[in-house]
N, C-alpha and C positions, 0 to 999 in steps of 0.2 A: 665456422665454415660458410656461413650466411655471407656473412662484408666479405671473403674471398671472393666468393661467385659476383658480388654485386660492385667490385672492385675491378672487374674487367668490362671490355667495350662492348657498349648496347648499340647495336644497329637496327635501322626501322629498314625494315623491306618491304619495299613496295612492287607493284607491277610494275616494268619500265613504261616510259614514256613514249609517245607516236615516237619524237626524232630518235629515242633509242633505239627503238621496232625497225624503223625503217634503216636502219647502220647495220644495224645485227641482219638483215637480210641485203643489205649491198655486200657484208662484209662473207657473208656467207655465200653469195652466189659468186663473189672475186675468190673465193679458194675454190668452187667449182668450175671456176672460167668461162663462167655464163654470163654475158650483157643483159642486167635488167634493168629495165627503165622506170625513171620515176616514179610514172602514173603507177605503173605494176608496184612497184614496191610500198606506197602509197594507199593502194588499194587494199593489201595485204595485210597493212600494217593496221591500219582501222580496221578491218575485219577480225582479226586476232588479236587481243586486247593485253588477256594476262599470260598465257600459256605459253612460253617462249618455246618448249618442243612442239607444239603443234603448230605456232610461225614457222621454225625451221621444220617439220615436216612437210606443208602445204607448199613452204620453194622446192623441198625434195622432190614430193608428186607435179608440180608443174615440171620441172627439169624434166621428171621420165619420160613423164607426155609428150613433151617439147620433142627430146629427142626419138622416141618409137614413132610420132607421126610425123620428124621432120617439118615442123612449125614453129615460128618465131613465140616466142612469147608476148604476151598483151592481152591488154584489157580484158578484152572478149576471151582469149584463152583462156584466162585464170576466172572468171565468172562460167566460163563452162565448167574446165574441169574442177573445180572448189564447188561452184554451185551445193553440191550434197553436205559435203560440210559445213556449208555459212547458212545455207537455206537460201531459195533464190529471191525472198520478199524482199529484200533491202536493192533499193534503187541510190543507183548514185547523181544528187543534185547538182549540177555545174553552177560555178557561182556568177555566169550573167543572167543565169534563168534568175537566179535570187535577185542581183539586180534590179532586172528588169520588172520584175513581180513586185517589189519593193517601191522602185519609181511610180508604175502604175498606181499602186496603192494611194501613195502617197501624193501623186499631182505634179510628180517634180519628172524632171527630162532624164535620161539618164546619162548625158553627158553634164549633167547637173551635180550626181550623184556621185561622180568619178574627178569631181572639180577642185579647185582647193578652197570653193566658197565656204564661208562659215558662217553665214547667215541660218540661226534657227530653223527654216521651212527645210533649209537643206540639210543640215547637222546633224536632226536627230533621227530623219531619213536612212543620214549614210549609216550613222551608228547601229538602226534596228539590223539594215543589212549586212552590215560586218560581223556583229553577233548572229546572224542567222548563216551567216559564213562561215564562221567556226564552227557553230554547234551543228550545221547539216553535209560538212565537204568533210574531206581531208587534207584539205590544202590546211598550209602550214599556216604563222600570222606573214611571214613576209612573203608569200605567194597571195592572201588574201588584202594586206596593205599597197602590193603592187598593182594589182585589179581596181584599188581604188582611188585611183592617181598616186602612185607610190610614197602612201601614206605608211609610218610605224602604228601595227597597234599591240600596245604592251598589254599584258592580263589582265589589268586594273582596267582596261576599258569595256573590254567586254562584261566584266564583273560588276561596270558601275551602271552599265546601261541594263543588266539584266535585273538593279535594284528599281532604274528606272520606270521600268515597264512594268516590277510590280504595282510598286509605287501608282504608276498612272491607273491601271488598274483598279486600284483600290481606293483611289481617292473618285474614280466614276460610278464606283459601285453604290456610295455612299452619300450621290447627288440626292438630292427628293426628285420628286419627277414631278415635272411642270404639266401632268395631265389635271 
């Protein structure tokens, strides 16, 4: 009876993914004949992670809203009326703020940063900020590769820069100190 059962297809289920979040809420707001944009959808979509009825109830409760107070849907609508749900402490980081917080940091322009130079001072610049692209927005990689002179960046980069900065890390830790 054992090798029957273990003879059929094992599926892994996982949470879906942001671009599937955000499909499953365009594809749901097109059978309600609601225009939602992007950013909305976007916003939504990082905000509810694994619970796919609670995505599709959160467009529900926008919609109602939308339509009892006769208002457009956006941003700010959906951080209002969600607010209770999400909890309102999560700020959303634009990614020239990162940028530019990134540039400063670092000494470099930020049309430096945006450039296709590959010179080291610039390079590993761009890269902390691409990784702090991903990991604090919800822009997609090809909204955040576009942002930086319409670069690709594959998974492997952000993965390799995040070994980086351990790496850097730890190899400063373990200076002696010239006091």
């Amino acid at each position: 009876m054992r090798s029957r059962f273990e003879w059929g297809l094992i599926a892994d289920i996982q949470p879906p993914d942001f671009e599937t979040r955000v499909a499953i809420l365009k594809k749901k707001a097109a059978l309600e004949r609601v225009l939602l944009a992007d950013d909305v959808a976007y916003l939504m979509a990082t905000r509810v992670k694994s619970n796919i009825r609670q995505l599709e109830g959160s467009l529900t409760r926008m919609i109602a809203f939308s339509a009892m107070t006769n208002r457009e849907i956006t941003v700010d609508l959906a951080q209002e009326v969600l607010a209770d749900l999400w909890g309102a402490d999560e700020t959303i980081i634009p990614i020239e703020l990162i940028q530019r917080k990134t540039a400063e940091c670092f000494g470099v322009t930020l049309s430096d940063l945006k450039a296709r130079n590959r010179t080291k001072a610039v390079a590993f610049p761009r890269q902390i900020a691409m990784y702090l692209a991903r990991q604090l927005t919800h822009a997609s990689l090809a909204e955040i590769g576009g942002a930086f002179g319409g670069r690709t960046t594959p998974p492997s980069y952000t993965r390799s820069t995040r070994f980086t900065l351990c790496f850097r890390k730890i190899r400063s830790s373990r200076r002696p100190s010239m006091a």
